[in-house]
C-alpha positions as CSV (number, residue, x, y, z in Angstrom):
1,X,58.0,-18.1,-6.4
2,X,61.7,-18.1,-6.6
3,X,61.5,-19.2,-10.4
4,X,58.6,-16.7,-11.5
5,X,61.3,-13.9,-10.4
6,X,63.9,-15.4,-12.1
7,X,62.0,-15.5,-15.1
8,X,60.7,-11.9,-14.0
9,X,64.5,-10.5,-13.9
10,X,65.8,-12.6,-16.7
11,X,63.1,-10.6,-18.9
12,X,63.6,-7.3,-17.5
13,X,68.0,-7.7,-17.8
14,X,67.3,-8.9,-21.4
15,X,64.6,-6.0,-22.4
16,X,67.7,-3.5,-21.0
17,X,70.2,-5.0,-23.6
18,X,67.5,-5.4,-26.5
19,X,66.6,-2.1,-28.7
20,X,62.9,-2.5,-28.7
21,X,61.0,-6.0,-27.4
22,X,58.1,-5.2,-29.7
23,X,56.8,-2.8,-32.2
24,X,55.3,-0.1,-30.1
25,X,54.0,3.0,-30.9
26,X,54.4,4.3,-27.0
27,X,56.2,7.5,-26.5
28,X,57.0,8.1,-23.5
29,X,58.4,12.1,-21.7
30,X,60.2,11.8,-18.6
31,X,60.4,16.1,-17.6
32,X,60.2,17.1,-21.1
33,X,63.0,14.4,-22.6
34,X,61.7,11.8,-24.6
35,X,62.8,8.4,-23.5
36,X,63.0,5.4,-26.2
37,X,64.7,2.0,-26.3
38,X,65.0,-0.5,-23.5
39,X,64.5,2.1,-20.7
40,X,60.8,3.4,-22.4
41,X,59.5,-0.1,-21.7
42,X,61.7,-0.2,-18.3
43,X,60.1,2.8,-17.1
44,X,56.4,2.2,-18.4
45,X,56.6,-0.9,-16.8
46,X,57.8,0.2,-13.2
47,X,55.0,3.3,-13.3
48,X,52.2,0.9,-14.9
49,X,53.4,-1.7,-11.7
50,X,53.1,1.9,-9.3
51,X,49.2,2.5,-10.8
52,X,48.6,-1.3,-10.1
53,X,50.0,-1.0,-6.4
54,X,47.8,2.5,-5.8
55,X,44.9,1.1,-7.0
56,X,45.1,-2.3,-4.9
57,X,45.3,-0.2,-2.2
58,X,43.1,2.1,-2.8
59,X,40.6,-1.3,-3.4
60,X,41.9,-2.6,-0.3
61,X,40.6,0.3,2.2
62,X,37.6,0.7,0.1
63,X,36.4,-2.6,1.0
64,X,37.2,-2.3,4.6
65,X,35.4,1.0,4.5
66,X,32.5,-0.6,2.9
67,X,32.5,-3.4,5.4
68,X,32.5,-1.4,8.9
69,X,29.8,0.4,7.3
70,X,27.9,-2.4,6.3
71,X,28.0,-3.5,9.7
72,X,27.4,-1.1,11.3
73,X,24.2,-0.9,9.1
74,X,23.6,-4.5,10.2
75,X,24.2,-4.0,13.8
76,X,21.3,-0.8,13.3
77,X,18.7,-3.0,11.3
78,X,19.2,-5.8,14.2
79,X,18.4,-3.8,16.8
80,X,15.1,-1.9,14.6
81,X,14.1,-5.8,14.0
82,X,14.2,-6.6,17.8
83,X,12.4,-2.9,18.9
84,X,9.5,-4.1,16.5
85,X,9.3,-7.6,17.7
86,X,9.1,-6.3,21.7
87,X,6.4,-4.0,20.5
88,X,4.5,-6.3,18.7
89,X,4.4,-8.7,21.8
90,X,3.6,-5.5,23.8
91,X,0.6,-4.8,21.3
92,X,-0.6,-8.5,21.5
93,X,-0.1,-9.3,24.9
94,X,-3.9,-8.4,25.9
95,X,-4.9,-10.9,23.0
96,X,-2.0,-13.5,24.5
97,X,-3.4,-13.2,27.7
98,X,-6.1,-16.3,27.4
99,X,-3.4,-18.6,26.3
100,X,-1.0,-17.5,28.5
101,X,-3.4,-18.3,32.0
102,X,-3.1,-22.3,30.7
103,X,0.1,-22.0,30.4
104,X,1.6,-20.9,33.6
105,X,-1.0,-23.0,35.1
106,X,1.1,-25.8,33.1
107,X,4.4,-24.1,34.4
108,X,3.5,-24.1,38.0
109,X,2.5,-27.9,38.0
110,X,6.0,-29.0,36.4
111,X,7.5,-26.9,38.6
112,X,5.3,-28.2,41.8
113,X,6.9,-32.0,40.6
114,X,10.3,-31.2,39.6
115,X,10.7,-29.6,43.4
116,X,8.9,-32.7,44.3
117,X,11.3,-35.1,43.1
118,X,14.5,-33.2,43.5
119,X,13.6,-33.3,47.4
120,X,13.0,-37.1,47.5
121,X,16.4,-37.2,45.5
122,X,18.3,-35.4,49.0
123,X,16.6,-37.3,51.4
124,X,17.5,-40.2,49.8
């Protein structure tokens, strides 16, 4: 980093002592005077670095805009996915209900066993 702004300020100190570093058409008006030589490409160059620094920024908090609304977006569609999924189980639960008696029948004799064999387990 050290070198590229050495290199940076060499460039800049050598475009102040130079008449013009290229053939340029650019005119540039600073409050009505018209600037040429080494301080026209001085001066473009500082406000043309000032439009690059507004617009990162202004990229910046544009993206951090669009991501707390895109969450928040995210965080809405979540909770519309889980409100369908609870009513869909609501709406299918009389057609669930068949399965479901051979299932806790299921439940209740694991459970029955795994009492069973905790309590040999402490009276051991």
């Amino acid at each position: 980093m050290k070198k590229l702004l050495t290199f940076v300020l060499t460039v800049m100190l050598a475009c102040l002592f130079l008449d013009k570093v290229g053939g340029s058409d650019m005119h540039m008006q600073f409050n009505g005077d018209d600037i040429d030589g080494p301080l026209e490409w001085l001066f473009g160059l500082v406000f043309a670095g000032g439009g690059l620094l507004i617009a990162a920024i202004a990229v910046v908090c544009a993206a951090i805009v669009a991501g707390v609304v895109l969450a928040g977006v995210g965080v809405v569609l979540i909770a519309a996915v889980a409100l369908c999924v609870v009513l869909a189980l609501a709406l299918s639960t009389p057609v669930l209900l068949p399965l479901l008696i051979p299932v806790a029948i299921v439940w209740l004799i694991v459970s029955r066993n795994r009492k069973q064999t905790q309590a040999r387990q402490h009276s051991l």
